[in-house]
C-alpha positions in Angstrom: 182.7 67.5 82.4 182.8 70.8 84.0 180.4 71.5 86.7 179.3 75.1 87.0 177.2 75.6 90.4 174.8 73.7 92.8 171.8 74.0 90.5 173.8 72.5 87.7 174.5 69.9 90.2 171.1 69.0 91.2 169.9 69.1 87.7 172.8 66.4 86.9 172.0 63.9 89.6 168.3 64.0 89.1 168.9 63.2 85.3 171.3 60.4 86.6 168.7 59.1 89.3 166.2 59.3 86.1 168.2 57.5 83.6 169.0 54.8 86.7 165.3 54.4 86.7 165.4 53.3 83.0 168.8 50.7 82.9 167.6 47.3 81.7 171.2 45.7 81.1 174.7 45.5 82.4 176.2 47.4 79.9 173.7 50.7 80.8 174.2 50.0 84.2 178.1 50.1 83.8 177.8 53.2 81.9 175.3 55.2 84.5 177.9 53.7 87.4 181.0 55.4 85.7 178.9 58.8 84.8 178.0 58.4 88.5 181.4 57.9 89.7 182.4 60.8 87.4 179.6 63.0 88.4 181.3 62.1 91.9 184.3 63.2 91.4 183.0 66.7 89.8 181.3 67.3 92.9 184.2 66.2 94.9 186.4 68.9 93.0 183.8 71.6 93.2 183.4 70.4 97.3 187.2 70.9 97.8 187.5 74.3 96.1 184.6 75.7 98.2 186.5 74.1 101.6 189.4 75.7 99.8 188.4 78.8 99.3 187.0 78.6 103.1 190.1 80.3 105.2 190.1 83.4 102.6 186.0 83.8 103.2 186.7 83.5 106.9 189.6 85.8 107.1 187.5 87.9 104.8 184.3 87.5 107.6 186.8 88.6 110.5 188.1 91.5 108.3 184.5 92.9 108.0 184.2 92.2 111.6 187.0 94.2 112.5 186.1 96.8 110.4 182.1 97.0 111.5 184.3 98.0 115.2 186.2 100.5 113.5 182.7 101.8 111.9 181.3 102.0 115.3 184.4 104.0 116.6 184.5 106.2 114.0 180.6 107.1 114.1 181.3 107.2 118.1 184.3 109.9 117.3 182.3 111.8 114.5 179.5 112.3 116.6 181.8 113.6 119.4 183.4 116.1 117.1 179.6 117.0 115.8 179.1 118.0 119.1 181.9 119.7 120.1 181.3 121.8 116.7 177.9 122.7 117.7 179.3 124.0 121.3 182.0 126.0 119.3 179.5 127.5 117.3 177.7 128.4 120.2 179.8 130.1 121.9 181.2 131.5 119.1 177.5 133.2 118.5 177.6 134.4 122.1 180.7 135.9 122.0 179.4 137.8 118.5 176.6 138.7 120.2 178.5 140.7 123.4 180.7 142.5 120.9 178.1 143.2 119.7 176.5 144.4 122.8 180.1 145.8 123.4 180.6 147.7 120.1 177.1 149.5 120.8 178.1 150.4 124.2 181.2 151.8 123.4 179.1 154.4 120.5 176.9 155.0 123.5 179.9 156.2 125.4 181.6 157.9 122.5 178.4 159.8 122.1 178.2 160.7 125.8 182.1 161.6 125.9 181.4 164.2 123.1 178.3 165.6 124.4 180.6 166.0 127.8 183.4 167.6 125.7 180.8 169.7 124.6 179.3 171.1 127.4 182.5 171.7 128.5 183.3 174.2 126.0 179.5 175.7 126.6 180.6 176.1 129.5 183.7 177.9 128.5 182.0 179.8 126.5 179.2 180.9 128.9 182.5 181.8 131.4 184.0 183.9 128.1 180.9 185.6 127.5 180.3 186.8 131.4 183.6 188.0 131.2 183.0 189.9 128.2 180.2 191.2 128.8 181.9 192.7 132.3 185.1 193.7 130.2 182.1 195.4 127.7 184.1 193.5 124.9 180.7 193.0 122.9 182.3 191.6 119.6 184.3 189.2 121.8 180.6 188.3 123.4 179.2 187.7 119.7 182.2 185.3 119.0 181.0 183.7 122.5 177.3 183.3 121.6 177.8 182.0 118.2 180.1 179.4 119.5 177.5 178.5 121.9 174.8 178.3 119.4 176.5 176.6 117.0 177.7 174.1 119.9 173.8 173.7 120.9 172.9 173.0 117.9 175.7 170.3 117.0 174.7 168.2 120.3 171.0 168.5 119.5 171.5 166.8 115.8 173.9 164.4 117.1 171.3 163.2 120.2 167.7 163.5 117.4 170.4 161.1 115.0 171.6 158.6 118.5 167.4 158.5 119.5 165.7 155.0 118.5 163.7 155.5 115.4 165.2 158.6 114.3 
């Protein structure tokens, strides 16, 4: 008789203890005591594979054990590394944000350097056009005014296009 699991077990030795109830004669009472003894003996075999199979679950219990503390570690490490990803990322924004900062600064300047440039050549021109005009080279003077003008104009668009809202 194969004996499944502890339910089946209990089922088995309460029908035992019920039919031992009901014996009336040696023979029944012979019989019940080698089911018993049987019954025993299936319950014995069933006991000795569980304590068998008891180093594997315990080995199996420290493995989980071991591995719970490596769970921990590695939640302890991942977190780390969460934060040291959201401190990369942050400083990684800040230093977008000053090249940012930079990169407008340095169009600022440009614009500023070629306004410079070109009040330097108004200025060359204005030095041209005294000149010709004391030389009475008038055509020269003409070349000298519409380089002026068209130099006034030039840094006028280019500061209406650098102004805010423009």
């Amino acid at each position: 008789m194969e004996v499944g699991g502890g339910a089946d077990l209990a089922v088995r030795t309460r029908e035992l203890v019920s039919e031992s109830e009901r014996v009336t004669g040696v023979q029944e009472a012979s019989k019940l005591l080698s089911d018993a003894i049987l019954e025993e003996r299936n319950i014995n075999a069933v006991l000795e594979g569980i304590l068998s199979r008891r180093p594997q679950v315990e080995r199996g219990l420290a493995n989980l054990k071991d591995s719970l503390g490596l769970l921990g570690l590695m939640q302890k490490h991942a977190e780390t590394i969460a934060g040291s990803t959201r401190q990369a990322s942050a400083l990684a924004e800040d230093v977008s944000r000053r090249v940012r900062e930079l990169d407008a600064s340095q169009s600022r300047v440009a614009g500023a350097m070629q306004r410079l440039d070109s009040i330097v050549d108004a200025s060359a021109c204005v030095d041209e056009l005294q000149e010709a005009m004391k030389g009475q080279e008038y055509d020269k003077a003409a070349q000298c005014i519409q380089q002026f003008t068209s130099l006034y104009f030039a840094v006028n668009k280019k500061q209406q296009q650098d102004e805010p809202g423009a």
